[in-house]
VOVEX-745985 format. One line per field, with one value per residue: residue number from 1; residue in three letters; x, y, z of N, C-alpha, C in turn. Coordinates in Angstrom, 2 decimals, m for minus. Each point is the difference from the previous one (the first is absolute). Example, Ala and Ser with C-alpha at 12.3 -4.5 7.8 and 13.67 -1.06 7.14 Angstrom:
resi <- c(1|2)
resn <- c(ALA|SER)
n.x <- c(13.19|m0.35)
n.y <- c(m5.69|1.05)
n.z <- c(7.80|m0.72)
ca.x <- c(m0.89|0.82)
ca.y <- c(1.19|1.19)
ca.z <- c(0.00|0.06)
c.x <- c(0.90|m0.77)
c.y <- c(1.20|1.09)
c.z <- c(0.00|0.73)
This chain:
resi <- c(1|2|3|4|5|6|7|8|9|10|11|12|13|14|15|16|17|18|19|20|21|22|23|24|25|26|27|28|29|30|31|32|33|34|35|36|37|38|39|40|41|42|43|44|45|46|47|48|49|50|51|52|53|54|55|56|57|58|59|60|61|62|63|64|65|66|67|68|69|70|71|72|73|74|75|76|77|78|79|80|81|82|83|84|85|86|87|88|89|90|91|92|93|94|95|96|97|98|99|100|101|102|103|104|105|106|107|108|109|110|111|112|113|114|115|116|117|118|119|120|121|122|123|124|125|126|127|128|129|130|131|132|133|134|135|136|137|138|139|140|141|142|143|144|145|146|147|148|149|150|151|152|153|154|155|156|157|158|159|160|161|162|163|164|165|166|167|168)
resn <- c(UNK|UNK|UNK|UNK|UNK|UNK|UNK|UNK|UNK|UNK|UNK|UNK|UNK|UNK|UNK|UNK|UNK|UNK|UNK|UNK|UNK|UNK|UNK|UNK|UNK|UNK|UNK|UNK|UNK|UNK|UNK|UNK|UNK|UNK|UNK|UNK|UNK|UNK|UNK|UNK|UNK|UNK|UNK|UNK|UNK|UNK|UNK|UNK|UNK|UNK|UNK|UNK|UNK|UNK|UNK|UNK|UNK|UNK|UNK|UNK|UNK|UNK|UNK|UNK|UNK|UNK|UNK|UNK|UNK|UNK|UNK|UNK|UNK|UNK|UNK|UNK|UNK|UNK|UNK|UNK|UNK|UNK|UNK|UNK|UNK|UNK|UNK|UNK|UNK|UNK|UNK|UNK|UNK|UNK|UNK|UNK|UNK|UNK|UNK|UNK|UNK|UNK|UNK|UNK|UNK|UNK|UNK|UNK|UNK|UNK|UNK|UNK|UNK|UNK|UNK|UNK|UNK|UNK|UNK|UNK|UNK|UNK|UNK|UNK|UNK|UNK|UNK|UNK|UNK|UNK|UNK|UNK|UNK|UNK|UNK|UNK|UNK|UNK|UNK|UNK|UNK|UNK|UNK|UNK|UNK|UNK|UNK|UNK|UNK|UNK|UNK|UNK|UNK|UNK|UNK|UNK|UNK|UNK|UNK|UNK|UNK|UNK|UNK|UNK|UNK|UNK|UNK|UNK)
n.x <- c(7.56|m1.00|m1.03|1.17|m1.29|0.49|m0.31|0.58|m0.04|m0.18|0.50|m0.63|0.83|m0.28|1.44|m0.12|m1.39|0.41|0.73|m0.69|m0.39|0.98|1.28|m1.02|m0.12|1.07|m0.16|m1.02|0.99|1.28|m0.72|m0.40|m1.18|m1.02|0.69|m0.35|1.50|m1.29|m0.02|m0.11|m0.61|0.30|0.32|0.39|m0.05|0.43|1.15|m0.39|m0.47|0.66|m1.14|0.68|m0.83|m0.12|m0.38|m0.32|m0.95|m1.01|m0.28|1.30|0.00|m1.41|0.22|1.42|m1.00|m1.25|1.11|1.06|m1.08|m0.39|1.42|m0.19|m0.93|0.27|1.28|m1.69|0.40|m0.35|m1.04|0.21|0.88|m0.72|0.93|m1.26|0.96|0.19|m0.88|1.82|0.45|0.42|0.96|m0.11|m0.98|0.80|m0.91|0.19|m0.36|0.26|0.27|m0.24|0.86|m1.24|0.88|m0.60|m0.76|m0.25|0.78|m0.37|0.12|1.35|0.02|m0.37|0.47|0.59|m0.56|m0.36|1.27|0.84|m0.07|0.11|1.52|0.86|m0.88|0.06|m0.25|1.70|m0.11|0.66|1.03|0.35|0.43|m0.14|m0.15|m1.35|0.80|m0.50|m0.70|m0.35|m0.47|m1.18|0.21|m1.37|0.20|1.50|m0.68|m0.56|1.17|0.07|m1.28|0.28|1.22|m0.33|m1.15|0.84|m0.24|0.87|m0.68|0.39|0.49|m0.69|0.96|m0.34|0.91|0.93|m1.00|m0.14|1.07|m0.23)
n.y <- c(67.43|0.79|m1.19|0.76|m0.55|m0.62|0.52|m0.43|0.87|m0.04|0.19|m0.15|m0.70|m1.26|0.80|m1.37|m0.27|0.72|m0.56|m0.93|0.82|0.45|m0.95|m0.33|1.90|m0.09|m1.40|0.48|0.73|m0.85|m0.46|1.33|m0.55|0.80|m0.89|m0.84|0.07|0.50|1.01|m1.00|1.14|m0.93|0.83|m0.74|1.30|m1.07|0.51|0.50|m1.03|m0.53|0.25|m0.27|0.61|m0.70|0.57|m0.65|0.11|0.87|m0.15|m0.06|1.36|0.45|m0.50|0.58|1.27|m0.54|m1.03|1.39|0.40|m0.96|0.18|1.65|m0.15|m0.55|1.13|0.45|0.71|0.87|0.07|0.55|m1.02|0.17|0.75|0.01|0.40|0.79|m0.14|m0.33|0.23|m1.26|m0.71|0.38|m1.33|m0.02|m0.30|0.44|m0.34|0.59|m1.00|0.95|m1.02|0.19|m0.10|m1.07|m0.08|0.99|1.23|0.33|m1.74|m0.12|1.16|m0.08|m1.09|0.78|0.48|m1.30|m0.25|1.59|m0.09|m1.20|0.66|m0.63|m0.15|m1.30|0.68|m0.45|1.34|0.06|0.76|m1.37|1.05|m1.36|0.10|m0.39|0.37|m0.98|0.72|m0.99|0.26|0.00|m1.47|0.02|1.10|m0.29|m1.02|1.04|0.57|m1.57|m0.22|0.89|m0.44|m1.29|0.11|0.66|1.06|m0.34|m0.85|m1.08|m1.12|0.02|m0.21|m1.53|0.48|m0.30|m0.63|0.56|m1.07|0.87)
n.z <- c(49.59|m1.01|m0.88|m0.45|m1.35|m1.31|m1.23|m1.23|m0.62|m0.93|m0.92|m1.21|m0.86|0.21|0.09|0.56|1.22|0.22|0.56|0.19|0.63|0.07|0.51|0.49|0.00|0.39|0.42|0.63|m0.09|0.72|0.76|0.00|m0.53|0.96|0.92|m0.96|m0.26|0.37|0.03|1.36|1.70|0.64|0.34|0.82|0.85|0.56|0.06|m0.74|m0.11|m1.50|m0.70|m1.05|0.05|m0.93|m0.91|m0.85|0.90|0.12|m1.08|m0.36|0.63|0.02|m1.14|0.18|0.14|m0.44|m1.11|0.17|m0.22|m0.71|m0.88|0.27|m0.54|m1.59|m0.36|m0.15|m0.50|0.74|m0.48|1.14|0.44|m0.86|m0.54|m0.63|m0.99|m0.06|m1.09|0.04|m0.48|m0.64|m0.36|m1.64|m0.29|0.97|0.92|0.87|0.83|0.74|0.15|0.76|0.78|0.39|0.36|1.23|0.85|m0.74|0.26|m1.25|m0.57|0.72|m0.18|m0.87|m0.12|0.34|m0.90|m1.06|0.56|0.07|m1.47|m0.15|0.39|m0.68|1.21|m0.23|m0.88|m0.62|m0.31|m0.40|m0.40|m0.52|m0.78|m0.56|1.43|0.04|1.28|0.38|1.49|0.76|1.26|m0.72|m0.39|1.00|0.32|m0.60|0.38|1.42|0.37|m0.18|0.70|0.61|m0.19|m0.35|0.58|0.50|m1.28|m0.14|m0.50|1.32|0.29|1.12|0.62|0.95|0.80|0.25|m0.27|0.97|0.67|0.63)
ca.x <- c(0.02|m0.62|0.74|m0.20|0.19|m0.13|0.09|0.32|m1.12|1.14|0.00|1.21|m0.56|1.29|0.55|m0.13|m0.98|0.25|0.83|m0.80|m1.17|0.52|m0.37|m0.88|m0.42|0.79|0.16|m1.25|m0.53|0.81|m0.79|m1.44|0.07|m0.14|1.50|1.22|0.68|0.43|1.28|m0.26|0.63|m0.16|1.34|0.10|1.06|m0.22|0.78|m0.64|m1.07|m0.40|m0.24|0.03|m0.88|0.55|m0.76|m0.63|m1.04|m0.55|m1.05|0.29|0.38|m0.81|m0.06|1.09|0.25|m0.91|0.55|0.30|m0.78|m0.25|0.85|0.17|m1.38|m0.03|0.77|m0.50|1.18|m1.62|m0.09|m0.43|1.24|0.54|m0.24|m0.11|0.39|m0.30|1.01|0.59|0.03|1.40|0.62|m0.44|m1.52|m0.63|m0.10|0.63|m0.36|0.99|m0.62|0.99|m0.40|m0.21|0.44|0.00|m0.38|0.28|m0.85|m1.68|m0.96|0.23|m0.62|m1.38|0.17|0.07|m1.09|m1.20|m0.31|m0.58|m1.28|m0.84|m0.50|0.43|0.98|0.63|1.78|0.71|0.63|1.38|0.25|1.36|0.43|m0.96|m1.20|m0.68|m0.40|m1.29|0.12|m1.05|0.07|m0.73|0.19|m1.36|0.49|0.51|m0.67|m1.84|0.74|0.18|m1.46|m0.14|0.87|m0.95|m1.59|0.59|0.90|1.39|1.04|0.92|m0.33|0.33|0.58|0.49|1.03|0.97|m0.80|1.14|m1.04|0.73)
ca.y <- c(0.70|m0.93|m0.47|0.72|m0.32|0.91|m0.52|1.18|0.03|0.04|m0.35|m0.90|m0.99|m0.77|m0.16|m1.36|0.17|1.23|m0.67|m0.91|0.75|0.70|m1.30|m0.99|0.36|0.10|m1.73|0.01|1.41|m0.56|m1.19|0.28|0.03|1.15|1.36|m0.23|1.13|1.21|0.43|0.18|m0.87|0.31|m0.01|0.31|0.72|m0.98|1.40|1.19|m0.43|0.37|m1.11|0.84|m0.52|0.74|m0.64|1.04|0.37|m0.17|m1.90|m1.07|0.23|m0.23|m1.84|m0.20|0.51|m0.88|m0.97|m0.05|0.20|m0.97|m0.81|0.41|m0.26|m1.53|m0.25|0.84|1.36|1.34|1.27|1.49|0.09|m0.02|1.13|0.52|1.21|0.45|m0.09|0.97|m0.48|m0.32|m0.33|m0.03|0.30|m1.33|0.66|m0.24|0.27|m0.81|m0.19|0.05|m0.90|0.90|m0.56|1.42|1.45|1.32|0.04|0.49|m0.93|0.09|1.52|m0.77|m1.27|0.60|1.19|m0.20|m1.32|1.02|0.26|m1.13|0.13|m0.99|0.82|m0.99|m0.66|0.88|m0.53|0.08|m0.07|m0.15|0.08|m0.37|m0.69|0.52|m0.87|m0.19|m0.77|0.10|m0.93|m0.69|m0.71|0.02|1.52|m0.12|m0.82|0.50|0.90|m0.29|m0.42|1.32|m0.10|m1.06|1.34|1.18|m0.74|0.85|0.30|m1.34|m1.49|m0.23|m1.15|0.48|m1.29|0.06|m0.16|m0.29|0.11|0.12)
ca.z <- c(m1.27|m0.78|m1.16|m1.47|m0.39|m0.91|m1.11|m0.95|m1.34|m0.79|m1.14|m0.96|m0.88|m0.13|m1.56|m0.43|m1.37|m1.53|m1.58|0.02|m0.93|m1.19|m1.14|m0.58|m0.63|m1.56|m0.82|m0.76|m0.61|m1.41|m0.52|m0.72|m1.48|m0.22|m0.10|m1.05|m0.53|1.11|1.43|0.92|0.88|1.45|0.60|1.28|0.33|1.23|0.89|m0.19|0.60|m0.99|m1.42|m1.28|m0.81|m1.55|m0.68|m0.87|m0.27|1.40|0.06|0.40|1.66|0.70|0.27|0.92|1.31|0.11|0.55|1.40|1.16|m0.28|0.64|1.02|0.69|1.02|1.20|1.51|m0.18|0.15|m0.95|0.51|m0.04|m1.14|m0.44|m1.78|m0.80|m1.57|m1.16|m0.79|m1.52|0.51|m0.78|m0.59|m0.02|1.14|1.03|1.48|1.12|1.47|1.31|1.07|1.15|1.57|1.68|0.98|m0.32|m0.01|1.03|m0.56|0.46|1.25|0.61|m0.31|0.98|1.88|0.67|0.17|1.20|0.85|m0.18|0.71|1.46|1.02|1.05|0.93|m1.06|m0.48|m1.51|m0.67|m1.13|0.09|m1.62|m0.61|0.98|1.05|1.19|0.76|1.10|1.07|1.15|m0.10|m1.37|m1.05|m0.72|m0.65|m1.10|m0.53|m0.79|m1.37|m0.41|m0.67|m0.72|m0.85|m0.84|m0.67|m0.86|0.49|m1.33|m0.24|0.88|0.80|1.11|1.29|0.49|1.18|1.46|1.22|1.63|0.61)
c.x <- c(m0.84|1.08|m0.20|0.22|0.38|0.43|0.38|m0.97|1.09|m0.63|1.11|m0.23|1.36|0.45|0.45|m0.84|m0.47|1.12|m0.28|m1.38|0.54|0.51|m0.97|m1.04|0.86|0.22|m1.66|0.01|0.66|m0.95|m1.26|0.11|0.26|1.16|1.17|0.57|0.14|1.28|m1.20|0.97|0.08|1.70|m0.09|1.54|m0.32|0.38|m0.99|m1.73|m1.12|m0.43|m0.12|m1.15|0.28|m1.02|0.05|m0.67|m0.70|m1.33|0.86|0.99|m0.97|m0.32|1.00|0.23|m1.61|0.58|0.81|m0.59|m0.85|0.85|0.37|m1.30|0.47|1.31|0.28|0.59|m0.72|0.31|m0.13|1.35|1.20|m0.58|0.56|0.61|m0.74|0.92|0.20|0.63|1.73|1.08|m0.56|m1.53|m0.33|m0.47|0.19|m0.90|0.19|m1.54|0.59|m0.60|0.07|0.88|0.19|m0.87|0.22|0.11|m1.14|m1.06|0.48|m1.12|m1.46|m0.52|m0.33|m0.71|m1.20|m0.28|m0.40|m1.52|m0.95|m0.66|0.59|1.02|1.17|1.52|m0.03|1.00|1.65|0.43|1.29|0.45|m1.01|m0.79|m0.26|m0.60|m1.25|0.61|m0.66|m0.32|m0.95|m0.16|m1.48|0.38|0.56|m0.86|m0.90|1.19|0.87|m1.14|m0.35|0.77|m0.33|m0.51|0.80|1.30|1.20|0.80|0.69|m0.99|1.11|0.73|0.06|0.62|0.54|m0.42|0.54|m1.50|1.64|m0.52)
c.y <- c(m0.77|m0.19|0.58|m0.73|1.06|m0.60|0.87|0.07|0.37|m0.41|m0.87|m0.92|m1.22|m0.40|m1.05|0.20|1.22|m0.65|m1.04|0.45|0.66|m1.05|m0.52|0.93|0.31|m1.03|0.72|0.64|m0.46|m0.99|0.15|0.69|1.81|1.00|m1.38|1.27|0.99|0.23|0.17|m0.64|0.82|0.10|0.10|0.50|m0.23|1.59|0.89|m0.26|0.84|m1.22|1.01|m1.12|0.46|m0.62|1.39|1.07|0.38|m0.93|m1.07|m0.15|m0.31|m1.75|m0.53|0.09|m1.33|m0.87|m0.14|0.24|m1.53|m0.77|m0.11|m0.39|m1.82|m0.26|0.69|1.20|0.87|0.62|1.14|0.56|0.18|1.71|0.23|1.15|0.25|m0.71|0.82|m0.11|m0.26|0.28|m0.53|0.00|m0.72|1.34|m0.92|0.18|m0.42|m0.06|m0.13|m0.58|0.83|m1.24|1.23|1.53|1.24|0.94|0.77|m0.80|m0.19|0.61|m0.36|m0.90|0.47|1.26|m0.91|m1.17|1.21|0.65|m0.70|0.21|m1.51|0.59|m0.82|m0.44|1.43|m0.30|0.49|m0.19|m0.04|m0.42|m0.55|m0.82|0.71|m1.12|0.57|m0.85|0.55|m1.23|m1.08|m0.35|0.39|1.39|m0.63|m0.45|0.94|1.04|m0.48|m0.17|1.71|0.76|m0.55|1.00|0.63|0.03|1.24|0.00|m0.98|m0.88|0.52|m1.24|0.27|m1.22|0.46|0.16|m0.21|0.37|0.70|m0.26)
c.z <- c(m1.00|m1.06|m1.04|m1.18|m1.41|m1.60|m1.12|m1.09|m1.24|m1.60|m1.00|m0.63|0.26|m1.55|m0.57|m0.98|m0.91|m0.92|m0.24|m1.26|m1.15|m0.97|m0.38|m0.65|m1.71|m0.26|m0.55|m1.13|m1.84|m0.60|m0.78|m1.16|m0.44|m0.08|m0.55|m0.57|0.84|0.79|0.77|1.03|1.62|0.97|1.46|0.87|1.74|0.61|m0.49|0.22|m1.08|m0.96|m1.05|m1.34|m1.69|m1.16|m1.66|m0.18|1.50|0.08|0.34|0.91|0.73|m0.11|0.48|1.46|0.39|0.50|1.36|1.25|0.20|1.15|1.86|1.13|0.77|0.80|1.56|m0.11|m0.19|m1.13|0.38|0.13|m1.46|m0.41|m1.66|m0.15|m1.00|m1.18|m1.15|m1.13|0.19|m1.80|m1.13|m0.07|1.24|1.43|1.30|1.38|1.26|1.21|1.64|0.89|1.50|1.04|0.75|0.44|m0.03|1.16|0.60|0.70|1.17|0.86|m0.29|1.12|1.12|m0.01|m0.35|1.09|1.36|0.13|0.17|1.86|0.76|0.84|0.80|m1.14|0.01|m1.35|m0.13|m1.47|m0.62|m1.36|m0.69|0.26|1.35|0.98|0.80|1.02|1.13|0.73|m0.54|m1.27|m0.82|m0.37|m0.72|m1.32|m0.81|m0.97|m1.45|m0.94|m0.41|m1.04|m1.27|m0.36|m1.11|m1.22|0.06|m1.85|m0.39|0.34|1.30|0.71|1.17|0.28|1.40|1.65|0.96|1.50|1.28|1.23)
């Protein structure tokens, strides 16, 4: 019997460092001259896989929402993976905007994933699809590879992961 090997693709952000990034973007945010007085600020909802962004104004949302993406850059935390709202006008003169954290894929990009690795024409894997990951597997490890290297090319909407490599 050959050896089936196989791997998962998957999405997400580790929420260490999203709260990590979210403090050290609000120690910044208290600290500058520009938003003395202001109500500003950044809330993180770890369960709901939510950041509530708040500010005055939508100028100085958009230098709020600057700094956290800032923050998020040097603690490796994708930005593709981060999804912008709109902003809406909150409680008295201040406005609001949530940014929703993508873990996991849809299973839109699921379906995505596996008609464009079909469409490719790799005839030697096979794909699967299991809630919010999609397995890849096949007898031969260079497929696998030439099938994450095609994967790469292509932009799906997130940052992609692959992990859980297994040799059977």
């Amino acid at each position: 019997m050959a050896a089936s090997n196989s791997f998962d693709v998957t999405t997400g952000v580790d929420m260490m460092e999203v709260a990590n990034a979210v403090d050290q973007a609000t120690k910044e945010l208290t600290q500058r001259y520009d938003f003395k007085g202001l109500k500003v600020g950044i809330e993180l909802d770890a369960k709901g896989k939510i950041i509530t962004l708040t500010g005055p104004d939508e100028h100085r949302m958009a230098a709020v929402w600057d700094v956290l993406q800032s923050k998020m850059v040097k603690r490796k935390v994708p930005l593709k993976n981060l999804e912008l709202g709109k902003v809406e006008q909150a409680a008295g003169s201040s406005t609001r905007q949530l940014v929703t954290l993508k873990d996991g894929l849809s299973s839109e990009q699921a379906k995505e994933i596996v008609r464009y690795l079909k469409d490719a024409k790799m005839k030697k894997i096979q794909t699967s699809i299991n809630a919010d990951t999609v397995r890849i597997s096949g007898p031969d490890r260079d497929d696998l590879q030439a099938a994450i290297a095609l994967l790469k090319q292509h932009d799906f909407g997130v940052e992609l992961q692959y992990g859980n490599f297994r040799s059977n």
